[in-house]
N, C-alpha and C positions, 0 to 999 in steps of 0.2 A: 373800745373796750381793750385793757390791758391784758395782757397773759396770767398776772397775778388774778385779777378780778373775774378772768373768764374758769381760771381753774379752781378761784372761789367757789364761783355759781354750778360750777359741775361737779364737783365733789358733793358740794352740799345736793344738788339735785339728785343724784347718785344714790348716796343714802338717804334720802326723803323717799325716792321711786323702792328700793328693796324694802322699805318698811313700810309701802305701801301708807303713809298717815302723814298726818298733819297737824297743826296745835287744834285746827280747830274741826278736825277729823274727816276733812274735805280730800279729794286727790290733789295732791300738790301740783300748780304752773308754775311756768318759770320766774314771772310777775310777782308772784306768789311767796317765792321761794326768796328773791331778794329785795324785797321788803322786810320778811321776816328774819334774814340776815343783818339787815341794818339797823331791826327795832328792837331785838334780843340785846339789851345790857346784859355782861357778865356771859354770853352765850359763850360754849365751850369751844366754837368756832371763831370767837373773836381772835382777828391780828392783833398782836400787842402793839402798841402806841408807837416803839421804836421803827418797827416792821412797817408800819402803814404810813409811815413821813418817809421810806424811802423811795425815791423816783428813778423811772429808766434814765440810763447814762448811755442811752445809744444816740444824742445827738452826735453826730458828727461821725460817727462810724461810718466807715464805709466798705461794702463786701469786697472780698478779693476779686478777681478777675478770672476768668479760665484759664489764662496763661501764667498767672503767677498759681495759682492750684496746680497745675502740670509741676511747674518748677520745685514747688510745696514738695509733690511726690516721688521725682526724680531724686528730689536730695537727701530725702528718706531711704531711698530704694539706696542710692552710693550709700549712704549711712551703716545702712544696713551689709551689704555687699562688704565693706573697707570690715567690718565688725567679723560678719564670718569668717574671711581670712584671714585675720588676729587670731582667731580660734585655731582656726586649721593649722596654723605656724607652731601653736603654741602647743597643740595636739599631738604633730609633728616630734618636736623636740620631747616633748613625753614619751613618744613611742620609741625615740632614738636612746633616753635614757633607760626604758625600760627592755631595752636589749630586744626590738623584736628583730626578725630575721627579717621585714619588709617593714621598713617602718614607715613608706610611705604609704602602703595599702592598708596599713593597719591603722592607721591617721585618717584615709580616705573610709578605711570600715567604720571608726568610730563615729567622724563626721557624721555619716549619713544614719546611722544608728540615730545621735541624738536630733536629727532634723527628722526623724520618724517617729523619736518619743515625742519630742514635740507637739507635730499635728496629734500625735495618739490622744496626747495627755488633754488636747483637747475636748475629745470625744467621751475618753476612758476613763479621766481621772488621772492627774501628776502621779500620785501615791503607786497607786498598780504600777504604770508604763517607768517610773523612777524604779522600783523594785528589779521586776524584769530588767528594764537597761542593767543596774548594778549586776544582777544574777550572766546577759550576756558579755559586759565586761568582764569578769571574773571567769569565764570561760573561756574568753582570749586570751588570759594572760598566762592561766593553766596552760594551754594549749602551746602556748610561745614557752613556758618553758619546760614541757616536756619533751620541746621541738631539739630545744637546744641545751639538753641533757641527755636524749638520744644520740645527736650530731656528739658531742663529747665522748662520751661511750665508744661511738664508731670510731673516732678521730684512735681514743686509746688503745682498742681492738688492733686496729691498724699498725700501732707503733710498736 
């Protein structure tokens, strides 16, 4: 038995068991069930023609190995890894442009911010944890520049 055929027979068995019936008002077996799959012309379950001529194309396949799986996940993992700090670089230089007094802690804040919205946004929803991140960005950035609009002040008091 194929996968197609086996998920044939249980779908249909499936909803034949919640409706409890049968054509000829017996409790449905599984015997039962596809025979009456195969003798139903026009039945609303029917594969169409093109779907039922096609055949598995797993001749010759062959599974990976555990050690090329390992290798599989490592190179995902550096993938991933080389990806985040393209980010952090590119974070960086955003923070450098945007005048913070520490741009590397503020690069290292933001980082870890959006690898928080992230898991969040898994749990909580993109839309919320997107909102809040935006609402905590914009508090940093206030923040950086009342820093350094203060420090100016001072600097002019000074002179």
């Amino acid at each position: 038995m194929n996968r197609r055929l086996f998920t044939r027979l249980v779908s249909t068995a499936a909803g034949g068991l919640a409706l409890g019936v049968h054509r000829s008002g017996a409790q449905p077996t599984a015997g039962a069930l596809d025979a009456s799959l195969n003798s139903l012309p026009g039945d609303a379950c029917a594969v169409p023609a093109a779907i039922a001529k096609l055949q598995p194309m797993t001749a010759g396949v062959v599974p990976i190995t555990d050690a090329e799986r390992q290798e599989r996940i490592e190179k995902a993992r550096r993938l991933m890894k080389e990806h985040k700090l393209r980010a952090h670089k590119r974070v960086l230089r955003l923070c450098k442009a945007a005048g913070f007094r520490d741009p590397a802690l503020s690069a290292n804040l933001f980082s870890m911010m959006l690898e928080g919205a992230h898991s969040c946004g898994q749990a909580a929803g993109m839309r919320q944890v997107g909102e809040h991140l935006v609402h905590l960005v914009d508090l940093m950035v206030e923040n950086s520049r009342r820093q350094r609009a203060e420090e100016a002040a001072e600097a002019a008091e000074a002179q």
